[in-house]
C-alpha positions as CSV (number, residue, x, y, z in Angstrom):
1,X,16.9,3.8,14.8
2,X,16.0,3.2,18.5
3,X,14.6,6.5,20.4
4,X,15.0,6.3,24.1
5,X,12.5,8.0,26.0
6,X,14.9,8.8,28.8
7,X,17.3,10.6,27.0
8,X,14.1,12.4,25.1
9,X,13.1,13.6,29.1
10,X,16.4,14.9,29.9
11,X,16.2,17.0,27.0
12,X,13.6,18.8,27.4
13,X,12.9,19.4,23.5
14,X,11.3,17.5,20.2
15,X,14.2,15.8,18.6
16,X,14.4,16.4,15.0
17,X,15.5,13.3,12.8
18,X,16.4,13.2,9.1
19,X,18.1,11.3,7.0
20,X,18.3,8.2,4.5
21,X,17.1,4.5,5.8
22,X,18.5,1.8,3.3
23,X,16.2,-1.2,2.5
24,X,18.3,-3.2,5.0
25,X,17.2,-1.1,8.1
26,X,13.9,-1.2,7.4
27,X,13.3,-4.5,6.6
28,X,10.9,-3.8,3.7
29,X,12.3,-6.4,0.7
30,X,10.4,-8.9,0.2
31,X,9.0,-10.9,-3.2
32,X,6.3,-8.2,-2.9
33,X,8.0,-4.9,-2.7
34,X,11.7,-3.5,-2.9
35,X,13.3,-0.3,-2.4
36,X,15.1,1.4,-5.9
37,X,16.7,4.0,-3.1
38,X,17.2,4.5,0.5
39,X,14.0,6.1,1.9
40,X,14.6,9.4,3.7
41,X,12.3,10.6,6.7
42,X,12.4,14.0,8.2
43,X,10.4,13.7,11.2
44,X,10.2,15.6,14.6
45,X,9.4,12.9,18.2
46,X,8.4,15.4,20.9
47,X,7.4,13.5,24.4
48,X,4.1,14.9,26.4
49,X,4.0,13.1,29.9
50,X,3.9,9.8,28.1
51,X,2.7,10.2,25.1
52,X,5.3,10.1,22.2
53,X,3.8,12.0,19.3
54,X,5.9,11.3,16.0
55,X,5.0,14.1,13.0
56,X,6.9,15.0,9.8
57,X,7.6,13.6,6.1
58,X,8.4,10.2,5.0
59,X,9.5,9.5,0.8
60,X,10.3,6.5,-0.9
61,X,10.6,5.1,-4.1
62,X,9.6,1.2,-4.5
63,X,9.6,-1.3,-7.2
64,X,6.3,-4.0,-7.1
65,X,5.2,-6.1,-9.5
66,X,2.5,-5.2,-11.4
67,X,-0.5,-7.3,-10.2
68,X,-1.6,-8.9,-13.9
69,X,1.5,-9.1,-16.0
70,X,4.5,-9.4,-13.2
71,X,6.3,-6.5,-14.9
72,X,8.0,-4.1,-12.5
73,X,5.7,-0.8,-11.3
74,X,7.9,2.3,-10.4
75,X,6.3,3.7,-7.0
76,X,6.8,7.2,-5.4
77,X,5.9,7.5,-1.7
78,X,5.4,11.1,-0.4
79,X,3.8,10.6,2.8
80,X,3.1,13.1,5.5
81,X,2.5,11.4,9.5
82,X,1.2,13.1,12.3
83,X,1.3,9.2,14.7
84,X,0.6,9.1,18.5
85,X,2.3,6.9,20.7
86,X,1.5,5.7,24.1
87,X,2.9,3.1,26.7
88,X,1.8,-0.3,26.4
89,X,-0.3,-1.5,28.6
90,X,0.4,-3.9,31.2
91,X,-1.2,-7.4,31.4
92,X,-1.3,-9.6,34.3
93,X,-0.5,-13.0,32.4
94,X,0.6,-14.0,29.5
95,X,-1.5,-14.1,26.5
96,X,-4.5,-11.6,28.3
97,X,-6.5,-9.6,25.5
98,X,-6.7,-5.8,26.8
99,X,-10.2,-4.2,25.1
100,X,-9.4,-0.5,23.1
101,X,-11.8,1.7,22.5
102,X,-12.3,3.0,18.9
103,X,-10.6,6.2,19.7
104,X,-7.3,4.1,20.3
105,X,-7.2,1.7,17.3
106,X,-5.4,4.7,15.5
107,X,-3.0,4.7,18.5
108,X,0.7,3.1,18.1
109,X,2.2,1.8,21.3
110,X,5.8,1.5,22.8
111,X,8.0,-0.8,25.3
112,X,10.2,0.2,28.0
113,X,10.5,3.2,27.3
114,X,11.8,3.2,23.6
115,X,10.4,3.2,20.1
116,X,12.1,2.0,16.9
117,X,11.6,4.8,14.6
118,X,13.2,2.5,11.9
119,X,9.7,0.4,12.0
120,X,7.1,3.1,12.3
121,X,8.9,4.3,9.1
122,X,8.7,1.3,7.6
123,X,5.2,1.0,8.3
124,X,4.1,4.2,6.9
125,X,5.9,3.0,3.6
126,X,4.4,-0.3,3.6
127,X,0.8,1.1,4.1
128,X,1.2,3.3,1.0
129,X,1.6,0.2,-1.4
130,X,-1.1,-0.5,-3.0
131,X,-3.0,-4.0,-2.9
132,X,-3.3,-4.4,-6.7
133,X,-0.7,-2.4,-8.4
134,X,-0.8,-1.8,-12.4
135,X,1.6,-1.0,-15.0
136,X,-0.9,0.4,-17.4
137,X,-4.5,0.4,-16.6
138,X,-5.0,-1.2,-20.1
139,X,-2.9,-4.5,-18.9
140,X,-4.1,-7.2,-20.3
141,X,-1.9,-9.3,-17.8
142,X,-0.6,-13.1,-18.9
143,X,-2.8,-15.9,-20.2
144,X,-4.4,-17.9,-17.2
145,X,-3.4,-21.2,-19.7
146,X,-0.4,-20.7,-21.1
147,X,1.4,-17.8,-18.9
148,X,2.1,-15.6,-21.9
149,X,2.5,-11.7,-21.4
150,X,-1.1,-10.6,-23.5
151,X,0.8,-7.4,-23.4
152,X,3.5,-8.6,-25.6
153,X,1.6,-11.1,-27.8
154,X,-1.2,-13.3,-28.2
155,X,-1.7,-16.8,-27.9
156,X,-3.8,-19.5,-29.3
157,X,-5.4,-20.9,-25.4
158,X,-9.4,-20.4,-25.4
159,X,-10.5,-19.4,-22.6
160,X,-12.6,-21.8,-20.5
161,X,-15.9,-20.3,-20.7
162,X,-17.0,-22.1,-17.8
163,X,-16.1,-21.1,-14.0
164,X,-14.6,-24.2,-12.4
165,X,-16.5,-23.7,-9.7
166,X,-19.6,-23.9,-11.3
167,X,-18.6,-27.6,-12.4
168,X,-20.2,-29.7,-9.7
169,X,-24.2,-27.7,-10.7
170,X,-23.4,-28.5,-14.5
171,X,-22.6,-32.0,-13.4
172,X,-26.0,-32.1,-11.4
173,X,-28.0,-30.6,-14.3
174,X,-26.8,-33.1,-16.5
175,X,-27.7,-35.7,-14.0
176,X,-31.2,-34.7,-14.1
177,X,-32.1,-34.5,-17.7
C-alpha cells in the first residue's frame, strides 16, 4: 500500500489505515518464515512539514522452523510502532556515502514523496522473528551424524568427542612426541 505525500498535504489530517495484508503483499515467505494468516495493521500516518511519523498496531501470526529439530514453531506478533520518517537525502553522484548521526539511525526514510506502508509493515514483522527459534526449550534437535529427530528417538552415532577444528593442534602434538 503506497501513501502519497501529496494527497496526505491536501488533506490536512492523519490518515488512519487498517486492515489485512496477505503474505503476498508483503513479501515475507521465504524458507525462513511464512505467514499462517494475513497480518492486520491498524496504524495512523500523520505528515509534520516533512516528516512522516507512522504510529499504531501491527499483529501476525508466523510459522518458522524450529532452529534444532526443523519442526514448525507457531509465532504470534503483537507489535506496537511509533516510526519516524524523513526525506531522503540527496546525493550529488552515484554511489556517495551521506554520514548520520546516532540520533538518525533509528530514522526510516522516503522517496519522492511516497512511502510503501506495505514494507515498513513487513519490516516490523520481520524484526520480531526471532534469530534462533525453539519448539520446546528441552529440544534435543536432530543427530549432527545421522539427521535423526533426538526428539522422536535415539540413535546409535557417537558423538565425535573431538572439535574438528581442533584437528590440525592434535596432529601437531602427535608430531612432536
Amino acid at each position: 500500500m503506497i501513501i502519497d505525500l501529496n494527497e496526505l498535504r491536501e488533506r490536512g489530517e492523519p490518515l488512519v489505515v487498517e486492515g489485512d495484508f496477505a503474505e503476498s503483499q508483503l513479501k515475507i515467505r521465504s524458507e525462513t518464515a511464512s505467514l499462517t494468516r494475513p497480518a492486520h495493521a491498524r496504524l495512523r500516518v500523520s505528515l509534520a512539514g516533512e516528516r512522516l511519523r507512522v504510529n499504531g498496531n501491527v499483529t501476525a501470526e508466523l510459522e518458522v522452523p524450529c532452529s534444532r529439530c526443523l519442526k514448525p514453531v507457531g509465532l504470534q506478533i503483537d507489535k506496537n510502532v511509533d516510526l519516524e520518517y524523513w526525506p531522503d537525502p540527496k546525493v550529488e553522484k552515484e554511489g556517495e556515502e551521506i554520514a548520520l548521526s546516532y540520533e538518525e539511525l533509528s530514522i526510516g526514510f522516503y522517496r519522492d514523496d511516497v512511502l510503501d506502508l506495505s514494507g515498513v509493515i513487513s519490516e516490523q514483522i520481520v524484526l520480531e522473528i526471532p534469530m534462533k527459534a525453539v519448539c520446546d526449550e528441552a529440544c534435543r534437535g536432530l543427530c549432527s551424524q545421522c539427521g535423526v529427530d533426538l526428539n522422536e528417538t535415539t540413535c546409535d552415532c557417537h558423538p565425535d568427542t573431538l572439535d574438528p577444528r581442533w584437528a590440525a593442534l592434535l596432529d601437531l602434538k602427535s608430531k612432536l612426541k
